[in-house]
C-alpha positions in Angstrom: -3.4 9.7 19.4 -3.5 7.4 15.5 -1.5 7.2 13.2 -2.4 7.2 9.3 -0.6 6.1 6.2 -0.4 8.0 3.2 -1.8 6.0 0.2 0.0 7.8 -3.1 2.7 9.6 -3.8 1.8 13.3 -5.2 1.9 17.1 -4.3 -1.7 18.1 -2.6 -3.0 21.4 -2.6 -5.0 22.0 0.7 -5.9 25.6 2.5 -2.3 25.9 4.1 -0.8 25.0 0.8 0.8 22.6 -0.7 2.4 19.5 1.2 4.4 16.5 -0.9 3.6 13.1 0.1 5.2 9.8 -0.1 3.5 7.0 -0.4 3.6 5.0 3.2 4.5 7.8 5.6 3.3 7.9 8.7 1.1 11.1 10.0 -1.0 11.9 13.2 -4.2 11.5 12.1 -5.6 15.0 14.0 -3.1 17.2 12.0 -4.6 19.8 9.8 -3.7 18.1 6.6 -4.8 15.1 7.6 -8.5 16.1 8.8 -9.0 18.4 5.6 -8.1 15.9 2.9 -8.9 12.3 4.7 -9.6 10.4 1.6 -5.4 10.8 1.3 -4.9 8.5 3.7 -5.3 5.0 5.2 -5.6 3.1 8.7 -3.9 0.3 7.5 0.0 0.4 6.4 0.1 0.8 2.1 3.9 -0.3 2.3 5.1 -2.8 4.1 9.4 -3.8 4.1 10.4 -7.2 3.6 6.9 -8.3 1.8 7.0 -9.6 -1.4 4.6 -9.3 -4.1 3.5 -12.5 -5.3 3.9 -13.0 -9.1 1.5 -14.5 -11.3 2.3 -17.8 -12.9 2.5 -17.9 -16.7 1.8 -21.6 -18.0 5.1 -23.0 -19.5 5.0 -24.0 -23.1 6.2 -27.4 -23.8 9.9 -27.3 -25.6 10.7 -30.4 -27.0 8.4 -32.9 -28.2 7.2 -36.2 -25.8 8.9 -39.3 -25.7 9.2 -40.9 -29.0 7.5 -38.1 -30.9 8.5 -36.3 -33.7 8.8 -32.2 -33.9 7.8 -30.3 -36.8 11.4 -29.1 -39.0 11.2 -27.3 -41.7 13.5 -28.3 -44.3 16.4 -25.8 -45.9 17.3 -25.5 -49.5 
């Protein structure tokens, strides 16, 4: 006996129906549902606890001006 992981949250509509799904649960992959609509669901786990995604790194823009240079000011009346 597998297992299978759901892949997306939604309401499917299959010959018994309609079954919710939430993305990561865990189903035996010789159930009804499963072997109707496989393209549902994964082998591998889609959500894994304590895994954090990894953020992409924006450049940071330079805030004051280097050593012993000048910034632009614009003057008030």
């Amino acid at each position: 006996m597998g297992v299978v992981y759901v892949e997306n949250d939604c309401v499917v509509a299959w010959s018994q129906g309609q079954s919710p799904l939430c993305k990561g649960d865990v189903w035996d992959d010789q159930a009804p549902l499963v072997v109707e609509r496989p393209e549902l669901f994964a082998t591998e786990p889609t959500r894994v606890r304590g895994r954090q995604a990894v953020a992409e790194v924006a450049p940071v823009e330079q805030a004051t001006a280097e050593p012993a240079g000048k910034r632009a000011a614009v003057k008030r009346r």
